[in-house]
C-alpha positions in Angstrom: 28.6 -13.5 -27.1 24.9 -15.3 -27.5 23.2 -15.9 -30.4 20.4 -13.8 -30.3 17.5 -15.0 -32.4 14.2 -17.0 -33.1 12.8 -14.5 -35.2 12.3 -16.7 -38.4 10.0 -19.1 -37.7 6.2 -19.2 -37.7 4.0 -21.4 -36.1 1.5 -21.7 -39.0 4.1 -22.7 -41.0 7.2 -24.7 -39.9 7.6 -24.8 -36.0 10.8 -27.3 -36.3 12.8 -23.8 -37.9 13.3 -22.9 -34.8 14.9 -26.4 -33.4 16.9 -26.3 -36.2 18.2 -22.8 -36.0 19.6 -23.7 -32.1 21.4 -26.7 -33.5 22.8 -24.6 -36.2 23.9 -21.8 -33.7 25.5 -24.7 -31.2 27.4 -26.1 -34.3 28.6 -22.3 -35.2 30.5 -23.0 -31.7 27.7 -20.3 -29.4 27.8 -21.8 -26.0 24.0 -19.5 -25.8 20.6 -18.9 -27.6 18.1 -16.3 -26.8 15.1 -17.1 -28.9 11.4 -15.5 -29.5 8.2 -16.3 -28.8 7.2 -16.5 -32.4 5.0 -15.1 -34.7 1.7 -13.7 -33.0 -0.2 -16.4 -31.1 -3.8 -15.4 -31.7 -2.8 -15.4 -35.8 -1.1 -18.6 -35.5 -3.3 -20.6 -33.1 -0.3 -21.1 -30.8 -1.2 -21.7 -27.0 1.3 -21.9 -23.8 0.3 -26.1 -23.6 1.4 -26.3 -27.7 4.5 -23.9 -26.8 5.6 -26.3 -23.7 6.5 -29.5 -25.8 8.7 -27.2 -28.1 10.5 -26.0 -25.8 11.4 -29.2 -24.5 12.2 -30.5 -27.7 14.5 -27.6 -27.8 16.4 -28.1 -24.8 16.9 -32.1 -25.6 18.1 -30.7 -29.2 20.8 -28.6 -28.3 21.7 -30.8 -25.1 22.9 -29.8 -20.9 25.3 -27.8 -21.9 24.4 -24.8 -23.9 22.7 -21.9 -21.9 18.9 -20.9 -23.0 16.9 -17.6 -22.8 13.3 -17.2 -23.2 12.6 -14.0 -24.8 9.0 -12.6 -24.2 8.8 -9.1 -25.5 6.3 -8.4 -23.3 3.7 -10.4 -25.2 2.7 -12.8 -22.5 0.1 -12.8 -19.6 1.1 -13.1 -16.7 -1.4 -16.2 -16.0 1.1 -17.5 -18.9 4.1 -16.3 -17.4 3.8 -18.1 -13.9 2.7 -21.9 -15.9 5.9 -21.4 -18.3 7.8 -19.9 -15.4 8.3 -23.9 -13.6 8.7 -25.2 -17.0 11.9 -22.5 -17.6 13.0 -23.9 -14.4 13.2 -27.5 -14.8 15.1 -26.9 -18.6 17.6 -24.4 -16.8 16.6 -21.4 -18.6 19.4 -19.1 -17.7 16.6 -16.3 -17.6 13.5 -15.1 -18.6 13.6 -11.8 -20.4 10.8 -8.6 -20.9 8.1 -11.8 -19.6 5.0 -9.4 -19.6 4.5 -5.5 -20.4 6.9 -3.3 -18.3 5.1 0.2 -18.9 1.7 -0.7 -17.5 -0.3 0.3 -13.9 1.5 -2.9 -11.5 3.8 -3.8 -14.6 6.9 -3.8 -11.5 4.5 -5.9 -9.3 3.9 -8.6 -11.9 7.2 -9.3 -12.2 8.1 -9.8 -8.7 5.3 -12.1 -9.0 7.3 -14.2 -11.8 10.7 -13.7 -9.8 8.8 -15.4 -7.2 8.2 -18.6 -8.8 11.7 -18.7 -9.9 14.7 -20.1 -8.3 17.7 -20.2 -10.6 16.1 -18.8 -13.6 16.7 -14.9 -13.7 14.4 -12.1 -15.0 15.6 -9.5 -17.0 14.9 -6.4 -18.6 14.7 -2.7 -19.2 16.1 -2.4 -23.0 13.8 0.4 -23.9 14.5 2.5 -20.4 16.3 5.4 -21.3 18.3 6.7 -17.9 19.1 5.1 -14.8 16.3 6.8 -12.7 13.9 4.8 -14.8 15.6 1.3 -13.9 16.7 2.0 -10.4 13.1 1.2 -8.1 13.2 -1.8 -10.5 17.0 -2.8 -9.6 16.1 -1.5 -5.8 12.6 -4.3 -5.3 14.8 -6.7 -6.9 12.3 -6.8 -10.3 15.2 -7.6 -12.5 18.3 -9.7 -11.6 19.7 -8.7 -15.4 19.2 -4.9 -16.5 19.7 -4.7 -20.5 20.0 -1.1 -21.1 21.5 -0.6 -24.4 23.9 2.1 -25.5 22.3 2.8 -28.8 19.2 3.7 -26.8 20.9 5.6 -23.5 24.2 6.2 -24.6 27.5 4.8 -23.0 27.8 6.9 -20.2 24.7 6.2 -19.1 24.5 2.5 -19.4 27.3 2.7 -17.5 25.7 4.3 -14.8 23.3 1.8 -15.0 25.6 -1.2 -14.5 27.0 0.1 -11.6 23.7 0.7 -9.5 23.1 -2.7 -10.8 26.3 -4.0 -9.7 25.8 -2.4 -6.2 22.7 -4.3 -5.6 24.3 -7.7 -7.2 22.9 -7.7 -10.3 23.7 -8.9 -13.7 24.0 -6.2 -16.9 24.2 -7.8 -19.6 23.0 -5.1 -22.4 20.2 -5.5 -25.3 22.7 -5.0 -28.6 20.1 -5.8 -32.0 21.4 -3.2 -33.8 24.3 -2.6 -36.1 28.1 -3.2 -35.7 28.6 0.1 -33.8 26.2 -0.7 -31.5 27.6 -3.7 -30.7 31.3 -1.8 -30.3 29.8 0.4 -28.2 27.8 -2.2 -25.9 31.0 -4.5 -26.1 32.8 -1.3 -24.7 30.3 -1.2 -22.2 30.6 -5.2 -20.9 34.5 -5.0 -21.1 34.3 -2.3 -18.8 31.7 -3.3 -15.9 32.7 -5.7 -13.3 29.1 -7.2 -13.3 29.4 -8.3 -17.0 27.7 -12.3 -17.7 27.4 -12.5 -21.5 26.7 -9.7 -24.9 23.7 -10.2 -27.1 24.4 -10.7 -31.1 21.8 -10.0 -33.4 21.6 -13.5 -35.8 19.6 -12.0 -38.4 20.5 -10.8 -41.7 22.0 -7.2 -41.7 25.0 -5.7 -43.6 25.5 -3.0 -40.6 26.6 -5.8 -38.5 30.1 -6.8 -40.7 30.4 -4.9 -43.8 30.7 -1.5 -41.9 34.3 -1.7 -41.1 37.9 -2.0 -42.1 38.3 -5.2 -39.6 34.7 -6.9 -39.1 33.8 -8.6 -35.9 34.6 -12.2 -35.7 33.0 -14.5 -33.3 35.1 -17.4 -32.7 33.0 -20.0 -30.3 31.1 -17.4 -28.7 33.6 -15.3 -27.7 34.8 -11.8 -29.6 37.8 -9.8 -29.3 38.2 -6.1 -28.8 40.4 -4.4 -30.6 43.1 -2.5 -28.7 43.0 0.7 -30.8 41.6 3.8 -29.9 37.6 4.2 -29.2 35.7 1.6 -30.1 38.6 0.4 -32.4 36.9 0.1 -35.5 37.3 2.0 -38.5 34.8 2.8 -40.9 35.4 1.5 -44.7 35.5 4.3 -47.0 32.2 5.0 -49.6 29.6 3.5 -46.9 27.5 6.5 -47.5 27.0 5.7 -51.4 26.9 1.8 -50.7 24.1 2.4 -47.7 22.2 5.4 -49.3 19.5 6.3 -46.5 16.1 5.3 -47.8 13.2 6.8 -47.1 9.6 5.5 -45.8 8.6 2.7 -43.0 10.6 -0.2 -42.8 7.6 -2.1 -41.6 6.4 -4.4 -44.3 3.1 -6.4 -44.5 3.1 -10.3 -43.6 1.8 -12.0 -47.0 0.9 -14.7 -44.8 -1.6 -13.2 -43.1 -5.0 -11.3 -44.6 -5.0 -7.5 -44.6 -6.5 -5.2 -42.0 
């Protein structure tokens, strides 16, 4: 398992939170850390020569030894991607995930482009592709060496599916998994299964669906969880979740008091 995070800090605010929250992972015995970009560059002033030196800082923080991933979500140019690309490199990024927009005219081009200026470093991907006719030209050109379908978005026998074209090809899955506890069952399901497994994402933000769903919770013990060997997903559900999670209706999208209205 990798912690999967860097979601709390903001650049106008207090850059070191996110130093701080890779040293706190590494101490919490994860041997990985998957972090963001940050909060939205053109309302924070950040630029790629500002981001650089973090990112450095980062890697001396946390040390040789403990795998990184870049996380994008797309919001990069790919003039940005190709200078940050060398710099991913020389840290030994283990990859480079959703680097620019993947649902745009030439999206599959421009990441060739970035696979290009990358040697170890991987490029992954695809955790909002539904089937495996939407991944496989991208497994095919070699766009991805990671796919990250996710079973809470294709379902497992799909994702399976997925793996294995992947797999034929010599490529990495290694699914997206941000969502609750079940979704991690099911995607762990998934990686136990595949014979082209690396590592499983876990969410490191705040959210009761993750541990208080079930009768025995998931337990990371220095990056590594154990299955249960019970039937399915081997989980059961604690009784009364209904009343203690009541569904709540409206957008969960809530305005940053940080920033002025629009």
């Amino acid at each position: 398992m990798y912690a999967s995070g860097g979601v709390e800090y903001a650049w106008y605010r207090r850059p070191e939170d996110l130093i701080d929250e890779a040293v706190r992972h590494k101490e919490a015995g994860y041997t990985a850390f998957k972090f963001r970009v940050g909060t939205e560059w053109k309302n924070s002033g950040m630029t790629l020569a500002k981001y650089i030196p973090y990112v450095r800082k980062l890697r001396e923080a946390v040390g040789p030894e403990m795998d990184l991933m870049q996380e994008s979500n797309m919001r990069l140019s790919l003039e940005e991607c190709l200078e940050l690309a060398p710099v991913l490199e020389e840290l030994k990024f283990l990859w480079f995930e959703e680097p620019v927009r993947a649902y745009e005219s030439g999206a599959l081009e421009r990441h060739l482009q970035i696979r290009a200026k990358l040697k170890k470093t991987m490029v992954s991907g695809g955790e909002s592709r539904g089937d495996r006719f939407s991944f496989k030209e991208w497994i095919d050109r070699g766009a991805y060496d990671i796919v990250q379908p996710d079973c809470n978005v294709t379902g497992l026998t799909e994702a399976w599916h997925i793996a294995r074209i992947a797999q034929l090809k010599g490529r990495y899955c290694c699914p997206h998994n941000w969502h609750g506890g079940l979704s991690t069952m099911a995607n762990g399901a998934l990686v136990a299964s595949i014979p082209n497994h690396l590592v499983l994402e876990l969410n490191q933000t705040f959210n009761p669906f993750k541990e208080e769903l079930f009768q025995d919770p998931l337990v990371v013990t220095k990056g590594y969880m154990d299955l249960h060997a019970k039937p399915g997903f081997g989980v059961e559900v604690k009784p009364g979740i209904a009343e203690r999670f009541p569904y709540l209706p409206g957008n969960y999208w809530k305005p940053n008091p940080n920033l002025p209205a629009v």
